[in-house]
N, C-alpha and C positions, 0 to 999 in steps of 0.2 A: 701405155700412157703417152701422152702428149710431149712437146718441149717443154714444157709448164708442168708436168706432172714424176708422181713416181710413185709406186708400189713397194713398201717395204714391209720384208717380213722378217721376227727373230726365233730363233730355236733353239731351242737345247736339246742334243739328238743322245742325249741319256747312253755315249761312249758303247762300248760291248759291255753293258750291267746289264746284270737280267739274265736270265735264261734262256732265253730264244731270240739275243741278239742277231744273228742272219735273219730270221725268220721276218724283225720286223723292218730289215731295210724295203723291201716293195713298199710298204704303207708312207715310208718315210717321202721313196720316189713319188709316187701315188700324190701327194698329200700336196708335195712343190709343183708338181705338175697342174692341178687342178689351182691352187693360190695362184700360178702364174706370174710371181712377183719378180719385179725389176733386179732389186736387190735386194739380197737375204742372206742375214748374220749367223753363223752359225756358231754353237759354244757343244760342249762336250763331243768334241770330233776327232776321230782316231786317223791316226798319221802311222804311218810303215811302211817297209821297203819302197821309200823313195816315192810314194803319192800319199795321198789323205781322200778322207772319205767323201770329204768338200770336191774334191779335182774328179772324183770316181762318179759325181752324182753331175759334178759340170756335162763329164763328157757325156752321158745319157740324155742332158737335159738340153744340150748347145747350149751352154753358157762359160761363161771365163770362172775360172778358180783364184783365190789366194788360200795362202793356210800358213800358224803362226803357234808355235810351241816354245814352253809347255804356257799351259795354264789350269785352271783348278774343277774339279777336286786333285790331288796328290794321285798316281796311278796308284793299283794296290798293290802291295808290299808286304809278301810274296804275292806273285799271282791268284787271281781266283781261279781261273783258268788254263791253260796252256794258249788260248786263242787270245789271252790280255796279254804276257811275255814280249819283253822289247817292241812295246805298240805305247806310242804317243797320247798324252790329251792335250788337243789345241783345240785351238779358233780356226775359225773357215767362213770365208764370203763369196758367192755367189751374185756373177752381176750377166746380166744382157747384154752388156758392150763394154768392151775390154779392159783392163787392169791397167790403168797407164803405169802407177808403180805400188808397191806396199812394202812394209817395214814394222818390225814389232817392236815395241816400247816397253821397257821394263815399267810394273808397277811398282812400288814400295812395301817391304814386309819383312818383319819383322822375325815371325815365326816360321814360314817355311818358306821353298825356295822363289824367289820372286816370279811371280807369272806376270805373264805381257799381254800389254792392248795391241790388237792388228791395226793400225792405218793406215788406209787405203785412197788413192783417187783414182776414179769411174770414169771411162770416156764417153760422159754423157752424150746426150743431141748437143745441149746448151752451154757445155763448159764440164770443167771439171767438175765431179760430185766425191766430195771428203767424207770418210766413210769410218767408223772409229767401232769395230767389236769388240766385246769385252765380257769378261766372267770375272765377278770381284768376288773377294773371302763372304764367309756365310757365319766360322765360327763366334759365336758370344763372347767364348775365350780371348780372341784377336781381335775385339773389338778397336782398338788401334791400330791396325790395319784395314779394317774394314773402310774406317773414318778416313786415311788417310788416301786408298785405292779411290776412293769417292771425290776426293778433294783435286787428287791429279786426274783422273779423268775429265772431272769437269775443265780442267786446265790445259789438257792435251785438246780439246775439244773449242774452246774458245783462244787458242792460238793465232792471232790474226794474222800469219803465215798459212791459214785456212780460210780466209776470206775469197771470197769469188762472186761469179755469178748465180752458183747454185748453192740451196742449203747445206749448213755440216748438219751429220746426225751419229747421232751413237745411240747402238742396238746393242742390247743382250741381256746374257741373265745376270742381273746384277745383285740379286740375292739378297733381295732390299726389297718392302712393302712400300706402296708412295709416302706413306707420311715417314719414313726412316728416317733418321740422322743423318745414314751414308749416302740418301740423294739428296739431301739438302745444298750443297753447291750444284748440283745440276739443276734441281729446281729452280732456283735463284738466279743462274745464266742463260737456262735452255727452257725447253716446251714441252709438256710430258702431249707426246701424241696422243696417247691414246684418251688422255681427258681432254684435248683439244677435239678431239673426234668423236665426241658424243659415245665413247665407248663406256660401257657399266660398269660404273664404282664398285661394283660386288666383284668383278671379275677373277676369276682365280685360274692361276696358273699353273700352280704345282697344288696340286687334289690329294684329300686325305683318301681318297676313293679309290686311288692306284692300287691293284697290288704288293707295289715294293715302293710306297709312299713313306718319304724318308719322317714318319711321324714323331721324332722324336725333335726334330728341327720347329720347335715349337713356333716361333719368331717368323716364320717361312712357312709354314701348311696352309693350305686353304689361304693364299695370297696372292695377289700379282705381284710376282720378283723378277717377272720379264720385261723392260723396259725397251721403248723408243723416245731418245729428246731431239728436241729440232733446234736449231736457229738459223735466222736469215745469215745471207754468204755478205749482207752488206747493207746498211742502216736501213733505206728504204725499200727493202723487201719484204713483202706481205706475204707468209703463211698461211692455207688454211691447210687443217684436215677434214676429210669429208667421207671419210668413212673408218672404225676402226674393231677388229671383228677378231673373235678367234679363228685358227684351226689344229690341224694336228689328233684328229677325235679317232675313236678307234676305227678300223677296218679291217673290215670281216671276223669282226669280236676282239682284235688284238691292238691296243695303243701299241703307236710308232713309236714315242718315246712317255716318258714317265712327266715331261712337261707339256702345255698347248705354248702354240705355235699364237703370237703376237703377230697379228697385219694391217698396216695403215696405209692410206689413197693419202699423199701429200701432195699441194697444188701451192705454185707460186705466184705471186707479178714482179 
């Protein structure tokens, strides 16, 4: 991309669930490689001994890592495995040009242990790029947390201690349909990319078509819960988006993960 420009992509890389979690990391590499994206949020990313799966795909990919634990779902409790046993779920960003710093943000919750948004700044061409990942609650039950992870994101995100030259954005699975409750303060502040970008309202992100399609998450099947919002870094900065597409489809018959992969072409003046 341009000084003016940037590729963002978000993912939920579906942690070691599933049974042939090894198997599906080449598709996962595969999948960033081909997107090509500037920068890319990642949510259900496993952390252990001292790297994360974000830093492991950096180093394949030349690119800069962050990584930021925990956050949700809960790991499980016992293991399912022996390969999930003292292995982390966080967040993870991937950029093209380097981390000037990042820092995790407690969210608010009520019912289980509080998970955190990663905040990031990117050393763009054109200035710093603020960079906000996030995986908010899904359950019905919590729905006061949901409401409230929704409310502070929007507020971590419109901090004008994040003002600049370049857009903020916040990427991830927010585990939220657009018309939700829980993005309504982000709609209300920010910019859903992907209907800025002529991407399709039918779009669905987490498929009842999966194999291990969490179908009982009624609220969340067959919806988009993977979100990108935008806003200008400063009043008279003009957005557009100009392109907004899935990826993350199978390869060589096997999905990389159990969600598709959100990617938006953002352009500034």
């Amino acid at each position: 991309m341009s000084r003016s420009g940037l590729r963002v992509m978000t993912w939920n890389l579906w942690w070691r669930f599933g049974p042939q979690w090894r198997q599906r990391q080449p598709g996962i590499l595969q999948t960033l490689e081909l997107v090509d994206a500037d920068v890319v949020a990642l949510q259900e990313v496993w952390g252990a001994d001292g790297t994360s799966q974000a830093h492991e795909f950096a180093a394949q990919l030349g690119m800069h890592a962050a990584y930021a634990a925990p956050s949700l779902p809960p790991c499980p409790d016992p293991p399912e495995t022996p390969d999930q046993r003292d292995v982390e779920i966080g967040l993870g960003l991937l950029s093209r040009w380097p981390i000037i710093w990042s820092r995790q943000v407690e969210m608010p919750a009520r019912h289980r242990i509080p998970p955190v948004a990663l905040l990031a700044a990117v050393d763009h061409p054109a200035g710093p790029l603020h960079v906000v990942v996030a995986c908010l609650e899904w359950e019905p039950a919590y729905n006061d947390d949901r409401l409230a992870q929704g409310q502070a994101l929007a507020d971590l995100a419109t901090d004008p201690a994040l003002d600049g030259p370049l857009p903020v954005l916040v990427a991830g699975d927010l585990n939220a349909a657009p018309d939700s409750p829980v993005l309504r303060p982000l709609a209300n502040t920010m910019t859903d990319a992907w209907a800025a970008g002529g991407g399709d309202p039918e779009a669905v992100t987490l498929s009842s078509s999966h194999p291990f399609a969490p179908v009982e998450a009624e609220e969340l099947i067959d919806q988009r819960i993977d979100h990108v919002f935008i806003r200008p870094g400063h009043p008279l900065q003009q957005l557009t988006v100009t392109q907004a597409t899935l990826a993350g489809h199978p390869i060589a018959g096997l999905d990389p993960s159990d969600h598709r992969a959100l990617v938006c072409d953002l352009h500034w003046q």
